[in-house]
Residue, then its C-alpha position, 0 to 999 in steps of 0.5 A: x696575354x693579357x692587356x695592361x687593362x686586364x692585368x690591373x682588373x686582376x689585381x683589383x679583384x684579388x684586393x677586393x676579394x681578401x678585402x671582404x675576407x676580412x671584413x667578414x672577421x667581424x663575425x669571428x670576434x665574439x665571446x670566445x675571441x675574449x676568451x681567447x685573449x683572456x686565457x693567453x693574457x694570463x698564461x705563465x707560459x708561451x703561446x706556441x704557434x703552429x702550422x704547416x704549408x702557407x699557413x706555416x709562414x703565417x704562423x711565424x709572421x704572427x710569433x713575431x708580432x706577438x713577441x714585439x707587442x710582449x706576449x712571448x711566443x715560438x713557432x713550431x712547424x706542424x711537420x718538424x713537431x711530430x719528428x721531435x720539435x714537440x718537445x718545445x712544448x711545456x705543460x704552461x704552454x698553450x698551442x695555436x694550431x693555423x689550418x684552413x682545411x683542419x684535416x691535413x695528415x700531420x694536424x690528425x697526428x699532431x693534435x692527439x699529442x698536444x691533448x695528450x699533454x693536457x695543453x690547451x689547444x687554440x685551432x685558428x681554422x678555416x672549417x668549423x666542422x673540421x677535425x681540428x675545429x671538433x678537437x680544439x679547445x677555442x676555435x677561432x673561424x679563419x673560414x673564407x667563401x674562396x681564395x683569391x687564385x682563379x682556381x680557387x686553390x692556392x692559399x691567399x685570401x685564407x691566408x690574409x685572414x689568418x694574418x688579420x686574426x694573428x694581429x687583431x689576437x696580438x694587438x687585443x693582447x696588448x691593451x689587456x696587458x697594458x703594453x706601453x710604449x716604453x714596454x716597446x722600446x725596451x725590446x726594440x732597441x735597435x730599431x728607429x721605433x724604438x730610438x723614438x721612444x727611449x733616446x734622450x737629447x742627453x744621449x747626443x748632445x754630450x758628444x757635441x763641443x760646448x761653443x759659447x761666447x760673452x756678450x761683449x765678444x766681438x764679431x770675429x771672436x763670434x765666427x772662430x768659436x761657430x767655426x771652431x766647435x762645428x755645430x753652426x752656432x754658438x751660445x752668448x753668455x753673460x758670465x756664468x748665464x746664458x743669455x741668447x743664441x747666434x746662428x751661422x744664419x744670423x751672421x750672415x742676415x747681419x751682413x747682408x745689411x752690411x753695418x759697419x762691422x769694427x763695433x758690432x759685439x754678440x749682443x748684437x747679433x743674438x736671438x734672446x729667448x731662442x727655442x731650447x730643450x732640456x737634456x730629458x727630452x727624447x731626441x723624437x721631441x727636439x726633433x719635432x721641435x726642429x720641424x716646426x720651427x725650422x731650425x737645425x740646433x738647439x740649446x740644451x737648458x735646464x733650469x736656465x743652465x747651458x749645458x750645450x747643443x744638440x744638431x739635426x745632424x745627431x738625430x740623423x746619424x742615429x736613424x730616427x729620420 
C-alpha cells in the first residue's frame, strides 16, 4: 500500500510528465502546422477524424471542439471504417488519422483506402518514421519520451498530447476563419455560453408586469403597485416621462427614519437618474451592471422612454449565472 505522501508524489509526477509532453509540442507547430490549417480552413468539405483505441476517444473530443469552434467535422472509428463507415467519406473531405504508434493492423488496411480515394490524409502520430507517417500527406508529430503509466504502456501522456495538437489545430482554425463570437452563439443556443452572447434584456423584461407610479402618488399607492407587480420596484412617472425609481429598499431606509408618513408622495422617495439599460443590451451586460452596483433590477430606458424592468430573478431563471 502506499502512503498518503506517496499517492500525491504520483499524482505529481503524472502532471509534471504530460506537462513536458506538451511543452515539447512547441517543436511541432512549424510550417507545416500552417499549412495544416491552411488546407483545413479552406476545404468545401469535412475534416474526417479517425483513430482507434484511446486515441479513438481523442479523435472524437477533437470532432467536437472543432464543430463547436465552426470548422465541420465527423468522427470515424478506424475499426468500423474498414467494415463500411468509409463510406462517410467524400472526395472534398480531408482525414485525420490519430495513432501513437502508426503501425497498427486496422492503420495499414485503412491508409491504402483513403489514398485510394485521392483524399488528403493528415496523420497526427506519435513516430515519424512509422508507416502512417511515410504514407501521410502532413504529419504532425504527437511523439512523447514515454507515457505517464509506470509501464511505460498504457496511453496517457500520448494521448494528452494528441488532445493539446486537436485544440491548438481547432483554435488556430478559428482565428483563420474569423470565428466570432456571435458565430459561436449561433451553434450554442442552448447553452449559458451561449445565452451570453445572444440574449438580449428585450428577451426578458416583456415578461415582466410594467409597475409604475406619478410622482405625486402617495406612500400607500407607492407599496400596492411594488407588491402588485412583483418586481421589488416600481418606476415614477411625471406624466408620460419617466422621472426616477423606488426600490422596495427605499421604502424601507425611508421608514427606518420614521417621518411622519400622512404626506410623504413618490417624489420623496425615488432615487432620480437610477442605473438603467436599453432593451438591446445582452442580458450578460445587465448582469454585469447588476454586480457592479449591487442592485437586482433595472429600468429598461430608450431614449428616455420607460419601457419596463428586468430582475436578477430573469437572468437567473435562464442559466447565465
Amino acid at each position: 500500500m502506499k502512503t498518503e505522501t506517496e499517492i500525491k508524489q504520483i499524482a505529481i509526477q503524472v502532471i509534471e510528465n504530460e506537462a513536458l509532453a506538451i511543452e515539447k509540442l512547441r517543436d511541432s507547430i512549424d510550417d507545416n502546422f500552417v499549412k495544416v490549417v491552411e488546407l483545413l480552413g479552406n476545404i468545401s468539405g469535412n475534416v474526417i477524424i479517425s483513430g482507434i483505441g484511446k486515441s479513438a476517444i481523442i479523435a472524437q473530443k477533437i470532432v467536437a471542439t472543432l464543430n463547436s469552434t465552426g470548422t465541420p467535422s465527423a468522427f470515424m472509428h478506424a475499426a468500423d471504417a474498414i467494415h463500411g463507415d468509409i463510406g462517410i467519406i467524400r472526395k472534398e473531405d480531408v482525414l485525420v488519422l490519430l495513432s501513437k504508434s502508426g503501425e497498427t493492423a486496422e492503420i495499414k488496411v485503412l491508409v491504402p483506402l483513403i489514398k485510394a480515394r485521392g483524399n488528403v490524409l493528415i496523420a497526427i502520430v506519435g513516430n515519424k518514421a512509422s508507416y502512417l507517417a511515410n504514407q501521410a500527406d502532413f504529419v504532425l508529430d504527437a511523439s512523447v519520451e514515454k507515457e505517464a503509466c509506470p509501464n511505460n504502456l498504457a496511453p496517457t501522456t500520448s494521448t494528452t498530447a494528441q488532445l493539446a495538437l486537436g485544440d491548438a489545430l481547432a483554435i488556430s482554425l478559428l482565428e483563420y476563419r474569423g470565428f466570432t463570437s456571435e458565430d459561436f452563439a449561433k451553434i450554442h443556443p442552448g447553452g449559458a455560453l451561449g445565452k451570453q452572447l445572444y440574449l438580449r434584456v428585450e428577451d426578458l423584461y416583456k415578461r415582466n408586469e410594467r409597475p409604475m407610479v406619478q410622482m405625486g402618488d402617495d406612500l400607500t399607492s407607492v407599496i400596492i403597485e411594488i407588491s402588485a407587480k412583483r418586481l421589488g420596484t416600481t418606476a415614477v412617472m411625471d406624466g408620460k416621462n419617466f422621472v426616477g425609481l423606488i426600490t422596495d429598499g427605499d421604502l424601507r431606509r425611508m421608514l427606518q427614519k420614521k417621518p411622519q408618513l400622512d404626506h410623504i408622495t413618490a417624489a420623496d422617495i425615488m432615487t432620480i437618474n437610477p442605473k438603467s439599460i436599453e432593451e438591446q443590451s445582452l442580458v450578460i451586460d445587465a448582469l454585469a451592471l447588476m454586480r457592479k452596483f449591487n442592485i437586482t433590477q433595472l429600468p429598461v430606458i430608450n431614449d428616455g422612454v420607460y419601457l419596463g424592468v428586468i430582475h436578477l430573478h430573469d437572468i437567473i431563471k435562464e442559466g447565465i449565472i
